[in-house]
C-alpha positions in Angstrom: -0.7 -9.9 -2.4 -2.3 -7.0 -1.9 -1.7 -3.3 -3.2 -0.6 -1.0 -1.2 -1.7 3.0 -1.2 1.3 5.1 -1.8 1.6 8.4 -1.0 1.9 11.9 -0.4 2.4 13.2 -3.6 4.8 12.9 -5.4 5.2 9.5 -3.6 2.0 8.4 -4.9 -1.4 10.3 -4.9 -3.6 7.5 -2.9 -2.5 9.1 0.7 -3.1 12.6 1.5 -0.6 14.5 3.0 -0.9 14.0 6.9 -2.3 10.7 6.7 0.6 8.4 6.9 3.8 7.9 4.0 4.4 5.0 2.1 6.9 5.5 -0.1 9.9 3.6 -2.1 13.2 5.9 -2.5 14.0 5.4 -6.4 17.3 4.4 -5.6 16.2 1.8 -3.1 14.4 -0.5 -6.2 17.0 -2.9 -7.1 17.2 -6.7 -9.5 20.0 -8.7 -7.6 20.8 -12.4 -9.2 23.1 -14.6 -7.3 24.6 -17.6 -8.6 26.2 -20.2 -6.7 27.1 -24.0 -5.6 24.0 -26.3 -4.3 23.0 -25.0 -0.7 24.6 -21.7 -1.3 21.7 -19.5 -1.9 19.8 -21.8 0.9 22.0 -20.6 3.6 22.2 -17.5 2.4 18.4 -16.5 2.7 18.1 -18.1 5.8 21.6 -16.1 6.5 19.1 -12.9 5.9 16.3 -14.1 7.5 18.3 -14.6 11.1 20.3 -11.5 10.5 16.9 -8.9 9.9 15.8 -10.2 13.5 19.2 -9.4 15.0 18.7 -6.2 13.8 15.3 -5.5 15.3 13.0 -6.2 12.3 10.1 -8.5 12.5 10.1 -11.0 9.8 7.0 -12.1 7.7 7.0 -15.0 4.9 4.3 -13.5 2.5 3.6 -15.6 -0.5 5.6 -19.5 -1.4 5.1 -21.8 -4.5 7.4 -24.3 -5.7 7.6 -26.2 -9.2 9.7 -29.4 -9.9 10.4 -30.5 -13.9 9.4 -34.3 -13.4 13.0 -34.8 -15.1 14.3 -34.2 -11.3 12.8 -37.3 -10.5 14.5 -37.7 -7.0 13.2 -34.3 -5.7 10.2 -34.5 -7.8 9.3 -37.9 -5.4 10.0 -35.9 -2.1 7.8 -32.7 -3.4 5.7 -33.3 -5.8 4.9 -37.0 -5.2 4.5 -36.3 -1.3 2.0 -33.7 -2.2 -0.3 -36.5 -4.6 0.4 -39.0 -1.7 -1.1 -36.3 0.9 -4.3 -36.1 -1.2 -5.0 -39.9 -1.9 -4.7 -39.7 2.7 -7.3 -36.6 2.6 -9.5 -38.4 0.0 -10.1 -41.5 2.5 -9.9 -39.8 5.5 -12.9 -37.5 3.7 -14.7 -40.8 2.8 -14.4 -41.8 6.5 -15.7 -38.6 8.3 -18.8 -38.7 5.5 -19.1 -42.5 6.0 -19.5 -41.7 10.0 -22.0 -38.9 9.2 -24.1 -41.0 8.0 -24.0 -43.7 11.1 -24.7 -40.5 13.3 -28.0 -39.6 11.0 -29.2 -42.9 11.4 -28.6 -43.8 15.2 -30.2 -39.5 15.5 -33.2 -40.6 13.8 -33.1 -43.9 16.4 -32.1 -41.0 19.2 -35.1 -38.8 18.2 -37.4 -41.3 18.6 -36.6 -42.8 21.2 -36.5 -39.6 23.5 -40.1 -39.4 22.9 -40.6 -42.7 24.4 -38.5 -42.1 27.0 -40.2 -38.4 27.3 -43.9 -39.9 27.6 -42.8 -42.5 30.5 -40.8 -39.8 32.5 -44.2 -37.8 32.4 -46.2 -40.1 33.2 -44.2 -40.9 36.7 -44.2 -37.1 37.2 -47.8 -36.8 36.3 -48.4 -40.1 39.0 -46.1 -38.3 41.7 -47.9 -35.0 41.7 -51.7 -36.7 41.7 -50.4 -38.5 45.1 -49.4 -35.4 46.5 -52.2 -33.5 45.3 -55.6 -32.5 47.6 -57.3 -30.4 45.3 -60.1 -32.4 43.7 -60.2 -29.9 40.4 -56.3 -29.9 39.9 -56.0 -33.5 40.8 -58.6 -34.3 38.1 -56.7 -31.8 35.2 -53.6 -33.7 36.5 -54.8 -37.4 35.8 -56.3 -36.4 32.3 -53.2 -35.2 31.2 -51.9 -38.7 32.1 -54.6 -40.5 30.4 -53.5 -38.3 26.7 -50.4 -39.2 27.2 -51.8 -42.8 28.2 -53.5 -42.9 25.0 -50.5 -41.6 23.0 -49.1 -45.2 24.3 -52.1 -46.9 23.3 -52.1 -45.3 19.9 -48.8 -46.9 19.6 -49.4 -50.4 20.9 -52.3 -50.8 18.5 -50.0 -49.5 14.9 -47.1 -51.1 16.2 -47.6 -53.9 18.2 -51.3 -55.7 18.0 -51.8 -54.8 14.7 -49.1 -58.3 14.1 -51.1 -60.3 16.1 -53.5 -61.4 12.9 -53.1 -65.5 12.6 -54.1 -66.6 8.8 -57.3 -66.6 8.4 -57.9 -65.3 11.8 -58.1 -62.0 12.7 -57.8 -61.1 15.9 -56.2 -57.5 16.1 -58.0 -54.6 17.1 -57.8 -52.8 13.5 -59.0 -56.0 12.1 -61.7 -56.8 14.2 -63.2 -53.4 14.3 -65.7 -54.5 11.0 -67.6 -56.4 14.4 -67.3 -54.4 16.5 -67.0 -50.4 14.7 -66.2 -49.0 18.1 -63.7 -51.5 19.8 -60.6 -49.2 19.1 -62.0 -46.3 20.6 -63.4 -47.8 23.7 -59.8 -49.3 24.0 -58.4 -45.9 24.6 -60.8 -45.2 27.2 -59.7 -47.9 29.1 -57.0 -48.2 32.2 -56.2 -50.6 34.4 -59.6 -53.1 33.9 -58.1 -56.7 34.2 -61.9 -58.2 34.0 -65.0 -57.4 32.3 -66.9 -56.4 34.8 -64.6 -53.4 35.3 -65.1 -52.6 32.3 -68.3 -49.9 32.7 -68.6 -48.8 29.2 -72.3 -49.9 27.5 -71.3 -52.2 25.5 -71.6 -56.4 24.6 -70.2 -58.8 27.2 -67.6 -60.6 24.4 -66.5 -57.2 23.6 -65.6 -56.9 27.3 -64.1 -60.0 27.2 -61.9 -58.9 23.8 -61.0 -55.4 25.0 -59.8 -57.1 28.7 -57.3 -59.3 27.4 -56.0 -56.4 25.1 -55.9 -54.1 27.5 -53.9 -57.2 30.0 -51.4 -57.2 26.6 -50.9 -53.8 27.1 -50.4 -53.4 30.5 -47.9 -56.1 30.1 -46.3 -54.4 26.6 -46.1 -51.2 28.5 -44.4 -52.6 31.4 -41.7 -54.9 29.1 -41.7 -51.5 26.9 -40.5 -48.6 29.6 -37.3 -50.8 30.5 -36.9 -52.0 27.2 -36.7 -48.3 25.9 -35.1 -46.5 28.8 -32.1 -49.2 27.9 -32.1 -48.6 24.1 -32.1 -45.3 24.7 -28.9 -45.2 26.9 -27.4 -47.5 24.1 -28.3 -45.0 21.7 -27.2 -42.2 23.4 -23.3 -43.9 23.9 -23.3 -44.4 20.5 -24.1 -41.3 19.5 -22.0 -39.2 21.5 -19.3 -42.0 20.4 -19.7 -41.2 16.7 -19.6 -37.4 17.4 -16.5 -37.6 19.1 -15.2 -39.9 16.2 -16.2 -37.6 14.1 -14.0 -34.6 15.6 -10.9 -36.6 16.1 -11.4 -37.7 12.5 -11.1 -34.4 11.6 -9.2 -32.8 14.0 -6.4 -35.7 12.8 -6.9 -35.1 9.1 -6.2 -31.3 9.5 -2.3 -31.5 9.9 -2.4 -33.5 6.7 -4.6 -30.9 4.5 -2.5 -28.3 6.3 0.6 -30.1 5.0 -1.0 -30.6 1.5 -1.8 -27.0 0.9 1.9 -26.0 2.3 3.3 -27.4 -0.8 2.0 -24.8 -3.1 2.5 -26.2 -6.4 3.0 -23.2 -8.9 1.4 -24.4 -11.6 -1.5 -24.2 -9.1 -2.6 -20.8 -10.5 -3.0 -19.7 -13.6 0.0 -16.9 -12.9 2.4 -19.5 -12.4 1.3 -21.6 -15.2 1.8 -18.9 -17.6 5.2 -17.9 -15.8 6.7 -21.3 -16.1 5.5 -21.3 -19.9 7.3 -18.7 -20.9 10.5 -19.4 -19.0 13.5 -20.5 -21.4 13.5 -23.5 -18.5 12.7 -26.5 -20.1 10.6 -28.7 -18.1 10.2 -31.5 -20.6 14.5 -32.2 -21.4 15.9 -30.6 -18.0 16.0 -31.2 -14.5 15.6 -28.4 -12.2 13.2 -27.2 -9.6 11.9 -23.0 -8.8 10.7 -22.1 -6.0 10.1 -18.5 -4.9 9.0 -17.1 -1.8 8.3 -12.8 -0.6 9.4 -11.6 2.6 8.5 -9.0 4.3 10.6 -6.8 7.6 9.7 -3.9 9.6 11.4 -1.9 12.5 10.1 1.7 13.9 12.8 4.2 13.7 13.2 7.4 14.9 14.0 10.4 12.9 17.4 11.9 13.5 16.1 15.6 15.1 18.3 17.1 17.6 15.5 18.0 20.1 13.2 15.3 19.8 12.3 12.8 22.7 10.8 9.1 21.8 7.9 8.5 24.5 8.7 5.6 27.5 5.7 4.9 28.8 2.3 4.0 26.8 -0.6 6.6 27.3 -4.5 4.6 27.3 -7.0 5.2 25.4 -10.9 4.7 24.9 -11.8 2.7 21.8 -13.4 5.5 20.2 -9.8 7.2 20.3 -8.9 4.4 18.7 -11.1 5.1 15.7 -13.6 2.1 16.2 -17.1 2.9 16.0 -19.7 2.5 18.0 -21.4 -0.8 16.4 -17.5 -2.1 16.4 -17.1 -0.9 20.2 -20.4 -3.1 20.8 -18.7 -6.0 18.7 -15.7 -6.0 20.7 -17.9 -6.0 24.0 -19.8 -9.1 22.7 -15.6 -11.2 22.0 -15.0 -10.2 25.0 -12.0 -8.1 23.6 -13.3 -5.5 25.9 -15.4 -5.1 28.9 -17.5 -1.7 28.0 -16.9 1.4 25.7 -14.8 3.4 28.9 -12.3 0.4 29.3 -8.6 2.5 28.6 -6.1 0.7 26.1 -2.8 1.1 25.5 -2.2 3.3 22.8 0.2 3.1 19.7 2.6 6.5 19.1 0.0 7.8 17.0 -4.1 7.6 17.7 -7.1 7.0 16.4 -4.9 4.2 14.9 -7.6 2.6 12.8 -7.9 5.4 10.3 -9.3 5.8 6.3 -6.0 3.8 5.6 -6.2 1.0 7.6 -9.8 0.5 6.2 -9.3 1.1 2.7 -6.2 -1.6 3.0 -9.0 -3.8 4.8 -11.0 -3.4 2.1 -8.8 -4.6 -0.5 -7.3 -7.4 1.4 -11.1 -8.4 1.5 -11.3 -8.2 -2.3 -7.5 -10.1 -2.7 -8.6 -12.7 -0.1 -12.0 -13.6 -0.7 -13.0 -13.4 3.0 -14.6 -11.4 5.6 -12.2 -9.6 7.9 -14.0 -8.2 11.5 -13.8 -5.7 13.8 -11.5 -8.4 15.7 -9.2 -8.9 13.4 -8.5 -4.7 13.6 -8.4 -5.6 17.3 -5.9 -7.9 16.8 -3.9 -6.7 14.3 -3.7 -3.4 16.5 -2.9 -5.4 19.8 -0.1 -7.7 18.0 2.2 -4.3 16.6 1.3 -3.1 20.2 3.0 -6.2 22.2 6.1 -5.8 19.7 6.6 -2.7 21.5 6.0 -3.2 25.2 7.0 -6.8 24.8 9.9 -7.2 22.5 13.0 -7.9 24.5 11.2 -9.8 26.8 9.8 -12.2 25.5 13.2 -13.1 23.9 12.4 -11.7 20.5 15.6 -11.1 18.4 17.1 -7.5 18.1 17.0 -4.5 20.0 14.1 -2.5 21.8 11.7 -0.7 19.3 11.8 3.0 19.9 7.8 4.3 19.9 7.7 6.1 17.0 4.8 5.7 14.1 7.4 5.5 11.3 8.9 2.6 9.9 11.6 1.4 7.2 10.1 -1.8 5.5 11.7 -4.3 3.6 9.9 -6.2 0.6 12.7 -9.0 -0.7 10.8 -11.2 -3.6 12.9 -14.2 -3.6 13.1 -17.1 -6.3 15.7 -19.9 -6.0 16.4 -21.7 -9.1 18.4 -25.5 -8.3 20.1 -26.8 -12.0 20.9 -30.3 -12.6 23.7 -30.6 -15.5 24.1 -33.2 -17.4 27.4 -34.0 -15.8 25.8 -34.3 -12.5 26.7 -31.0 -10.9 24.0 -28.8 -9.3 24.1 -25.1 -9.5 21.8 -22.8 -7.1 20.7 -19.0 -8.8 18.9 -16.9 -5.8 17.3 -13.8 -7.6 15.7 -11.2 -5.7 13.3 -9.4 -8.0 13.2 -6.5 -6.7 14.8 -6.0 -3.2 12.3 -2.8 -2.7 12.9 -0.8 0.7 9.8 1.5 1.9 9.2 4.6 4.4 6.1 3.4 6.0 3.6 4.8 8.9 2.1 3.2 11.3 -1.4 2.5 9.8 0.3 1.0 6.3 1.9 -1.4 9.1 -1.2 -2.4 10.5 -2.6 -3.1 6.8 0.4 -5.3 6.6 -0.3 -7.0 9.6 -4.0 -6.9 8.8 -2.8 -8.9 5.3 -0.9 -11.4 7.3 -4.5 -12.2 9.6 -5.9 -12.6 6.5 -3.5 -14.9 4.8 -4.2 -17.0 8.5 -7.6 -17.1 8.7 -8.0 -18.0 4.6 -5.2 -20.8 5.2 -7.5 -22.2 8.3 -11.0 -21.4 6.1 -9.7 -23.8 3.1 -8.7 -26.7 5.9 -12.1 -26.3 7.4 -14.0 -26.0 4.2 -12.6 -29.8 2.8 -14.1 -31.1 6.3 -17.5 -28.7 5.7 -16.6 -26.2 8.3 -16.4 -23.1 5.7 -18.1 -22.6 2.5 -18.1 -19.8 -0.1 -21.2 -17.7 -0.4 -21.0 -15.3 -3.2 -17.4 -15.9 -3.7 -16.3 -15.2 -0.2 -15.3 -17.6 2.5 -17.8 -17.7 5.8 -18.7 -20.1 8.2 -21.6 -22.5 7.3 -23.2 -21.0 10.5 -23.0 -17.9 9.3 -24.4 -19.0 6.0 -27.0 -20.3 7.6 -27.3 -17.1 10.0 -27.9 -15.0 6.8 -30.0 -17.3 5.2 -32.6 -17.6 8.1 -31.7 -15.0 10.3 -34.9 -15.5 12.5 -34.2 -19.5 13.0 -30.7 -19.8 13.2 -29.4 -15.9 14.8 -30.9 -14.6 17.7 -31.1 -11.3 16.2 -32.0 -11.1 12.4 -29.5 -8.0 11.8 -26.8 -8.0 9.8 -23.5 -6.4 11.0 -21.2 -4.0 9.2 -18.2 -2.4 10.2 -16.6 0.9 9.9 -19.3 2.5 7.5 -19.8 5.4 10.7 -16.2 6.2 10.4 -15.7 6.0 7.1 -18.4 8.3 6.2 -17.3 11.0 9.0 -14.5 10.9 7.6 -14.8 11.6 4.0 -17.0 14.6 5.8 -13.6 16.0 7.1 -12.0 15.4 4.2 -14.2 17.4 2.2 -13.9 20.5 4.5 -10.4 20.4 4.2 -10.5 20.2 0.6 -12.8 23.4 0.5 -10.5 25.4 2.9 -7.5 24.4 0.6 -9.0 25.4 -2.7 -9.8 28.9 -1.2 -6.2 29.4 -0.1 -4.7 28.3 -3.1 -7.7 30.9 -5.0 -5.6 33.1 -3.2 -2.1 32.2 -4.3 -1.6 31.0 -0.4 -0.2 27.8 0.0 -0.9 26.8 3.3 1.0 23.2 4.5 -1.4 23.1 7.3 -4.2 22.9 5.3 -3.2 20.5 3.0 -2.4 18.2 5.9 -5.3 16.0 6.8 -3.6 13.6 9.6 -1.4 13.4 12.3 1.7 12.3 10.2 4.5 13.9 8.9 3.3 16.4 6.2 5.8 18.5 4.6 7.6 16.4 2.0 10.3 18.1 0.3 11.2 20.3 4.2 11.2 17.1 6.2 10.1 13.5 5.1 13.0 13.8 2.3 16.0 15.2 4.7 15.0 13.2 7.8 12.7 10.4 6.8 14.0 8.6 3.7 17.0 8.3 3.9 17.3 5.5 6.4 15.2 3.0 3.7 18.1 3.9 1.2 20.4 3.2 3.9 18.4 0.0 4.9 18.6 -0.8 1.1 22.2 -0.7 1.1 22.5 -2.4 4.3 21.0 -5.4 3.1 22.6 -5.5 -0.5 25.5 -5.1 1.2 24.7 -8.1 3.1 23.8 -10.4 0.2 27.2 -9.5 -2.0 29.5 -10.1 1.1 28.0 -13.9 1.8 28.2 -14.5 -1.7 31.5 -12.9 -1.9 31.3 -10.4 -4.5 34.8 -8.9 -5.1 34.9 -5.6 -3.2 32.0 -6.2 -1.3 31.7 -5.1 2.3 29.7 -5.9 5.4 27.6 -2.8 6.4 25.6 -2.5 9.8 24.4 0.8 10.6 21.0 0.3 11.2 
């Protein structure tokens, strides 16, 4: 997962003040450990999972693995196993798509050349149908010797192909074994037409030559005849089987993708060196016990509104130009060519607080880039913008769970780390431990949200990357995910892109913006030259800037209360003496 900036100071010093909050109340940073009968801790996380929706917060499953001792033998067959079974399916669907890649080379190369056959025929009878309807002696003329080149062409082909077999032993009687008699027998051959007998033959040449060249020249009439149905056919034949083995191909892979999909869904801890090292040093003993981990992070957001007597939450959405959005104007020409949007006047809705893709949102981007290995485009801000924007016009709805967000740019989020241990004792008993390390509760804006979302795109679109890249659809280049036509795009811009530029995204912005920021900066340093401390100054956004007047009496607290709420939760449904059910968010 990615880091997070944190911030305003003291909060963390990566956010400026005015620029959003992201912040975790120290007393909202808690290690919970649950123990419990088999299925206990099961229903209880999915217990948490139902309840957050019911309470208006949208629910996010971050980060899984899973690891098995090979003592639990009976799980260890449904997991583990499945997962080694799922390969040895990928490996020979794999052999089968490459094994029907190369059928489709060969029956192309038949395609290719074929076509031309097939190309010089179909210009011949065009080249025939425009001299018939042609008057013009000078056009009519350039007409019928581009049919005799292409004539020729024909010719050319008859004598490598064809009557070059006709040799009997010890008899030669092809053209390119005869020509020692007669040195110029080939070329008057392709001066030739339709001359059936010697005599219409007017070239100045010996009568037995005539003779020769006429009954080649009957073979070829005939060849060419038997030759134009012949290939026209093939081709067809050709062509069906091409298409066929194209289509083969993509339901080969379309049908191997649930299974890969399935495969990479068990995450095997021991997968990454992280979890290899974390299962080494756990007092578990995978060799002489049998027991399974598995862990998972979840994340939940809602918007609140802060508790201020005379404040009124907006009810209707204001629109707004993409450039109010914060996109530039090469990512306002992106969106134009996705067909996101139709030109750079078109009015969105907007989100409570505008331009929404700010220095945050790109310096999360960046390091979900970094964290993720992949490329992440002006689209996917689209999109991660548009999907927290249908939350709030669209919640209730569409039958999402909970109540109606109010539209406000702050937000309490949850981060519950979860990692279920199942025991199998030697008496047979199974014991379940869930421990939640750390259940972490955050005062977050708007733009750390769309990071967050931004991650979750990310997470999607790598997932999808490593299916495609086991059937040759993605590739790494220079240790990122892209699509092999994008590979190719950058490799030869001018033969596989119809423009040979190269795109980036956000640099406009970005640098405008550390411009502003470095006004502000001067303008604070003069005031404080003074002994003036000036909040309004120091603020460089549209969030809530005073931290110790307003973001600690009014914002905070409801992530400590949040915190509470849902540890509250957790010792009630595993009955913790004393413990009490708390719903006041």
């Amino acid at each position: 997962m990615v880091k997070y900036p944190e911030g305003p100071p003291p909060l963390g010093g990566e956010i400026k003040p005015g620029e959003g909050i992201s912040g975790n109340p120290l007393d909202a940073n808690e290690l919970l450990d649950y123990t419990g009968p088999l299925g206990k801790c099961t229903g209880v996380y999915y217990g948490l999972a139902f309840q957050l929706g019911k309470w208006g917060f949208e629910r996010y499953k971050i980060s899984e693995s899973i690891f098995v001792s090979p003592i639990n033998k009976g799980y260890y067959e449904l997991v583990l196993k499945e997962k080694e079974q799922l390969f040895q399916q990928i490996k020979i669907g794999l052999a089968s798509i490459s094994e029907a890649y190369s059928d489709l080379e060969l029956l192309l190369h038949d395609l290719r050349k074929y076509k031309q056959y097939v190309n010089y025929f179909e210009k011949i009878k065009e080249l025939e149908n425009q001299i018939k309807g042609e008057k013009d002696p000078e056009k009519k003329k350039k007409l019928e010797n581009e049919k005799r080149s292409i004539e020729q062409t024909l010719r050319a082909i008859f004598i490598d192909e064809v009557d070059v077999h006709t040799d009997l032993p010890h008899t030669p009687i092809a053209l390119r074994s005869i020509v020692s008699r007669w040195p110029t027998i080939i070329s008057d051959f392709m001066k030739l037409s339709e001359e059936k007998t010697p005599e219409e033959i007017k070239l100045d040449i010996s009568y037995a030559e005539k003779v020769v060249l006429v009954t080649k020249n009957k073979l070829f009439l005939e060849w060419k005849r038997m030759f134009e149905s012949t290939v026209a056919e093939r081709y067809k034949r050709i062509k069906e089987l091409v298409e066929a083995r194209k289509n083969s191909i993509k339901e080969y892979k379309e049908a191997l993708k649930p299974t890969i999909a399935r495969y990479k869904m068990i995450n095997d801890a021991l997968s990454s060196s992280g979890g290899r090292a974390a299962i080494l040093r756990s007092f578990f003993r995978p060799d002489a016990q049998a027991y399974s981990i598995d862990s998972m992070v979840l994340w939940a957001w809602k918007p609140f509104a802060p508790s201020e007597k005379w404040k009124v939450s907006a009810e209707r959405f204001n629109r707004v130009t993409p450039s109010k959005i914060g996109f530039t104007e090469e990512e306002i020409e992106e969106l134009i060519r996705k067909g996101k949007i139709k030109s750079p006047n078109d009015e969105i809705d907007a989100l409570p607080i505008e331009p929404s893709i700010d220095r945050i949102v790109r310096e999360i981007k960046k390091r979900i880039e970094k964290e993720y290995n992949i490329e992440l485009t002006t689209e996917d801000l689209f999109e991660a913008r548009k999907r927290l924007l249908s939350r709030y016009s669209t919640g209730v709805y569409l039958g999402v769970e909970g109540v109606l967000w109010p539209f406000s740019p702050y937000f309490l989020f949850a981060e519950i780390p979860m990692t279920r241990a199942v025991l199998v004792l030697p008496n047979g008993a199974q014991v379940e431990d869930l421990m939640v390390e750390n259940l972490k509760t955050y005062l977050k804006t708007q733009n750390l949200i769309i990071g967050h979302i931004l991650e979750i795109i990310a997470r999607e679109k790598k997932f999808e990357m490593e299916i495609g890249g086991l059937l040759g659809e993605f590739g790494i280049d220079g240790n990122k995910w892209k699509a092999v036509e994008d590979m190719l795009k950058e490799e030869f811009p001018e033969i596989y892109s119809k423009s040979g530029k190269k795109e980036g995204v956000g640099e406009k912005s970005s640098k405008e913006e550390k411009k502003n920021f470095k006004i502000f900066d001067f303008f604070s340093k003069i005031a404080n030259f003074f002994g003036i401390e000036l909040t309004l100054i120091r603020a460089k956004g549209p969030y809530e800037f005073a931290f110790y007047d307003r973001i600690i009496k009014y914002y905070l607290k409801p992530a400590g209360v949040l915190f509470g709420q849902i540890k509250s939760y957790l010792n009630a449904a595993f009955e913790v003496p004393g413990a009490k059910m708390v719903t006041n968010i």
